[in-house]
C-alpha positions as CSV (number, residue, x, y, z in Angstrom):
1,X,-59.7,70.8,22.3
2,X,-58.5,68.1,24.5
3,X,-56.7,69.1,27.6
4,X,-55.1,67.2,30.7
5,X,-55.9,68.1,34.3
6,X,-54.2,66.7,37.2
7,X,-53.0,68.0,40.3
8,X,-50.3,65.8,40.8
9,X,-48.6,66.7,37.3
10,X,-49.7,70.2,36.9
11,X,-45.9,70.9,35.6
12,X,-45.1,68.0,34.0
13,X,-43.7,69.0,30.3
14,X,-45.1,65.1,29.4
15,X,-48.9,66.5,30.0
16,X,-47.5,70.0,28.4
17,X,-46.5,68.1,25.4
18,X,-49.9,65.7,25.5
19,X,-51.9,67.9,25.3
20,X,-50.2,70.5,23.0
21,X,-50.2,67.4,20.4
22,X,-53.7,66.3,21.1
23,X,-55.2,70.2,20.9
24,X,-57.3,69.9,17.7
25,X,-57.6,73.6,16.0
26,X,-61.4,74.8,15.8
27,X,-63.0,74.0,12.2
28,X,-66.1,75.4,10.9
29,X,-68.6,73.3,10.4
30,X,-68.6,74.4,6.8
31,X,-65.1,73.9,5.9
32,X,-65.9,70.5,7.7
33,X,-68.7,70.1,5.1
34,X,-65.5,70.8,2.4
35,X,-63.2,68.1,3.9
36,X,-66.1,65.1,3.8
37,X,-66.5,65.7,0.4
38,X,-63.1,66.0,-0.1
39,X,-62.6,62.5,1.2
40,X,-65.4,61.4,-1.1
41,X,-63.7,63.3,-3.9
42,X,-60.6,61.1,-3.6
43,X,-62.5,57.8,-3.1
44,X,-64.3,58.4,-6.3
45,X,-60.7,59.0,-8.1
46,X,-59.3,56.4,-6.2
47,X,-62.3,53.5,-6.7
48,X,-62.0,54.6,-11.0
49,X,-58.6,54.1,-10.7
50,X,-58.8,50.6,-8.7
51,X,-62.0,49.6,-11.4
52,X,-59.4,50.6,-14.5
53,X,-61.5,53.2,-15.9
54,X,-59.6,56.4,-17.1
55,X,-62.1,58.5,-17.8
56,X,-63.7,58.5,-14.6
57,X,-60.1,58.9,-13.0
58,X,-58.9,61.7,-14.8
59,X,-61.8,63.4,-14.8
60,X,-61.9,63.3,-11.1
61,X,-58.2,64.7,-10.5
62,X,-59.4,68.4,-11.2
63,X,-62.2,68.5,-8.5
64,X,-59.9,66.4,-6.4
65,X,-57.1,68.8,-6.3
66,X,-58.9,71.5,-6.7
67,X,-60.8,70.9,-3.5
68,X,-57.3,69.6,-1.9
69,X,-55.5,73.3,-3.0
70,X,-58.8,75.5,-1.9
71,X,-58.8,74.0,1.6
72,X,-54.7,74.6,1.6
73,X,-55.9,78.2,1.4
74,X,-58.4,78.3,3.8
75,X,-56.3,76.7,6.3
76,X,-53.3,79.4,5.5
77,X,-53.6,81.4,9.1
78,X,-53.0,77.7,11.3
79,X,-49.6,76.7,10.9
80,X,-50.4,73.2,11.6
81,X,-53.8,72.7,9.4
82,X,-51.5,74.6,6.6
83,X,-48.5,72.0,6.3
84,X,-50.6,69.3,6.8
85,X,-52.5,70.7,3.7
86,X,-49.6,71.0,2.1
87,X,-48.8,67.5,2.7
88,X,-52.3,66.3,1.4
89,X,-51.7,68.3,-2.1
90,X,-48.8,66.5,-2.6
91,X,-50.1,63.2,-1.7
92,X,-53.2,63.8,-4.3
93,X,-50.6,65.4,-6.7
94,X,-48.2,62.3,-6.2
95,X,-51.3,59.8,-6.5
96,X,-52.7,61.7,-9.6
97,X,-49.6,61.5,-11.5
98,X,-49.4,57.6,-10.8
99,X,-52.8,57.0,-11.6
100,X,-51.8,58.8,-15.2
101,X,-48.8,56.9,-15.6
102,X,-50.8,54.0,-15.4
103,X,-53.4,54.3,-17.2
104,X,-51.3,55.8,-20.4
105,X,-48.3,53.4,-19.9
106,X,-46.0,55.7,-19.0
107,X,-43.7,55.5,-15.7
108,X,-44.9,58.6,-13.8
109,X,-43.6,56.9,-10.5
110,X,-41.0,59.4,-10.5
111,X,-42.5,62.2,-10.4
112,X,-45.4,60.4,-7.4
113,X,-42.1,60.1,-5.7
114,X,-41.4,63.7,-6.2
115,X,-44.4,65.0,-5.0
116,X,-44.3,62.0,-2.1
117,X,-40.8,63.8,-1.1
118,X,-42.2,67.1,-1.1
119,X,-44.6,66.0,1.7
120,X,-42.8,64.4,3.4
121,X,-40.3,67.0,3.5
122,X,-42.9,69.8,5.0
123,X,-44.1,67.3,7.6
124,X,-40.6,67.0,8.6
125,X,-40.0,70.4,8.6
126,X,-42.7,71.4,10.3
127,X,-42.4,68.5,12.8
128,X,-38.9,69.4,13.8
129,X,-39.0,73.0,13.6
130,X,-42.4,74.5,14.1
131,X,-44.7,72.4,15.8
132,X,-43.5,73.4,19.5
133,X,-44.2,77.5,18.4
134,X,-47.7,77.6,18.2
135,X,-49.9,77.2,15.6
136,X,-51.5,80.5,14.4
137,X,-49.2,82.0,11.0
138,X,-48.3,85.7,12.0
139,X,-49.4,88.3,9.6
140,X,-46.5,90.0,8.1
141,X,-47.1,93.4,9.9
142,X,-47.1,91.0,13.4
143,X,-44.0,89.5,12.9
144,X,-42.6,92.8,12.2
145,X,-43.4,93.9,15.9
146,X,-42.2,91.0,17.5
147,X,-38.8,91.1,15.9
């Protein structure tokens, strides 16, 4: 968690926003664990893609996106870690799909661009709407006090 003090700009809604956008959410050190091999995951689909060799490409989409969907899930109770997420599965879905087209000669770019769009489109969404509310996803019977 990164947080500015100063005396001088204690009110200031500059530091307010700082460090609301720099304030990094808690992760276990196991779902850490999950996310590195994620990464590794996707390099691994990425480099068979870059080397031309389908089988290691397609066979990787499943663990990729699997891993991509199950930390979605896991991240469903943070508002920001969960559109960001969401984001990511597109991305992976949008790359995957590509990385098909190509390697069957078939144009699958529209579809990448669907799932690009999709992305995008959560990002913005949560970017414009939801990223000054906080972060935590109220549990239904929560948000039925509040209102």
């Amino acid at each position: 968690m990164f947080i500015i003090y100063s005396a001088n700009f204690a009110g200031s809604s500059l530091i307010t926003a700082m460090s609301h956008i720099m304030d990094t959410p808690h992760i276990s050190a196991p779902l850490r664990k999950v996310e590195n091999l994620h990464i590794l995951l996707w390099l691994i689909k990425d480099t068979c893609w870059a080397l031309v060799w389908r089988p290691g490409g397609m066979l990787m989409i499943l663990p990729t996106v699997g891993v991509a969907f199950y930390l979605m899930a896991r991240s469903r109770h943070d508002r920001t870690e969960l559109y960001h997420n969401i984001a990511v599965c597109m991305w992976i879905l949008a790359n995957s799909s590509w990385m098909t087209g190509e390697f069957y000669n078939y144009d699958l770019r529209p579809l990448a661009v669907g799932f690009f769009s999709i992305g995008l489109l959560v990002l913005l969404v949560y970017y414009i709407f939801l990223s000054r509310r906080g972060t935590a996803v109220k549990k239904p019977e929560q948000a039925a006090i509040d209102n």
